[in-house]
C-alpha positions, 0 to 999 in steps of 0.5 A: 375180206382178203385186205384184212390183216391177218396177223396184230403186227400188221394192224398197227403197221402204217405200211399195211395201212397205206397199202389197205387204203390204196387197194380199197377205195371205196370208204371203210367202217370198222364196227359200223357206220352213224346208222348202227352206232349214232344213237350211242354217240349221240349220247355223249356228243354235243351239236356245239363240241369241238370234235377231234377224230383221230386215225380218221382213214377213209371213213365217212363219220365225220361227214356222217356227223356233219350231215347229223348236226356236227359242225365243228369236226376236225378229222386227222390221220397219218396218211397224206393220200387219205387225207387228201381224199377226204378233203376233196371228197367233202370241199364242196357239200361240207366246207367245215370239215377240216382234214388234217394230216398229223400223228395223234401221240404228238399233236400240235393243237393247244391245250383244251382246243377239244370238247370231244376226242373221236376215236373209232377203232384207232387204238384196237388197231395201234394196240395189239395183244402183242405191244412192244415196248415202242407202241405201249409207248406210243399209245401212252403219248396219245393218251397223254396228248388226248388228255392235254387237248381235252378242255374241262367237261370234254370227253374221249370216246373210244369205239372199240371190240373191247379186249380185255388188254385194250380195256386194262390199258385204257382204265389203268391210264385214265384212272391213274390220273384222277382227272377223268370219270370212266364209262363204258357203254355196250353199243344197241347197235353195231355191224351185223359183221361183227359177233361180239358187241361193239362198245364205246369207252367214255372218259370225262375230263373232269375240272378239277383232280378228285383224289381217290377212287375214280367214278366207274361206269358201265350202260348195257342197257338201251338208252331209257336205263342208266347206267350202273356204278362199278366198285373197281377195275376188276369188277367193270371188267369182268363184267363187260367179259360177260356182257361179249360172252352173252352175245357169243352164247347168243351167236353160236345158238343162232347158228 
């Protein structure tokens, strides 16, 4: 598709972002839509949570969910015209939703307003492999802002590719505080687009700092298998580069 971007720099430019929006209108799901990912969400999704969706776009999850149970989502972006898209193209058959226009790295919400934190390929667009100074900053604030507005027991759940500068960051951050207990878990189901597997990054807020090593978790496995305990950093991560080395062996034999 030609509105890709075709270099990092451009995935994390808002500019891009305004322009892909403008030229695209029917709605865009990066790594698959409820259909191909639901059954994962809803692994770590309440009907009753109070859900934030950060760097919604023209997405339709948050309707997606409405329509699945979800009742209490609140979707926020950049873009004012997306947001007013999103709000007029769901006034009348979902009058709960909220759209919001907001920055997810200075949030205005009070502390704890969130029992879940969505965001479904917002930090693999803002953080590339190439992050200056300015963005590692930027991703820093929204991971400080998530950890503010999650309340106890609540979960930021990334959907993202996985690379491995996305994964270091997000486990260096979370771990770092000794709130939180860190899964990762390999999406059953993703868009038949995409080669490598689609996985979600599950940080549970914990109520009270635990000291030490944190809780580290990976599911590979469907949902009948639980998932296995990581003894660091290094070992999660090696194992989920072999987990995307699997599925591109697999693609290249199919080929």
């Amino acid at each position: 598709m030609a509105l890709l971007p075709r270099s990092n720099t451009e995935f994390a430019d808002p500019n891009y972002w305004r322009s892909f929006f403008e030229k695209r209108q029917t709605p865009f799901e990066w790594y698959g839509d409820f259909n191909q990912i639901g059954s994962s969400l809803e692994r770590y999704l309440k009907p009753q949570d109070a859900i934030i969706q950060i760097g919604c776009g023209n997405s339709l999850l948050a309707e997606q969910l409405y329509d699945n149970g979800y009742r209490r989502v609140t979707s926020i972006d950049t873009d004012q015209g997306v947001i007013d898209k999103q709000r007029s193209r769901n006034a009348n058959n979902r009058p709960e939703l909220l759209f919001e226009r907001a920055d997810a790295s200075r949030l205005t919400y009070e502390a704890g307003t969130f029992s879940a934190v969505l965001d479904k390929g917002t930090l693999d667009a803002l953080f590339p492999p190439d992050a200056d100074d300015a963005t590692r900053s930027t991703v820093k604030s929204m991971f400080s802002e998530v950890q503010r507005v999650l309340s106890p027991g609540g979960r930021y759940i990334v959907v993202t590719l996985a690379q491995e500068h996305i994964l270091q960051k997000w486990l260096s951050y979370f771990s770092e505080t000794h709130e939180f207990i860190l899964r990762i878990h390999k999406c059953a189901k993703c868009d038949d687009g995409f080669v490598m597997p689609v996985f979600l990054l599950i940080a549970t807020r914990l109520k009270a700092p635990m000291p030490g090593q944190p809780i580290l978790e990976l599911s590979l496995a469907d949902a009948a298998n639980k998932a296995k305990r990581m003894s660091s950093v290094d070992e999660l991560v090696e194992n989920v580069r072999a987990a995307q080395e699997y599925n591109w062996f697999c693609h290249m034999c199919s080929e």
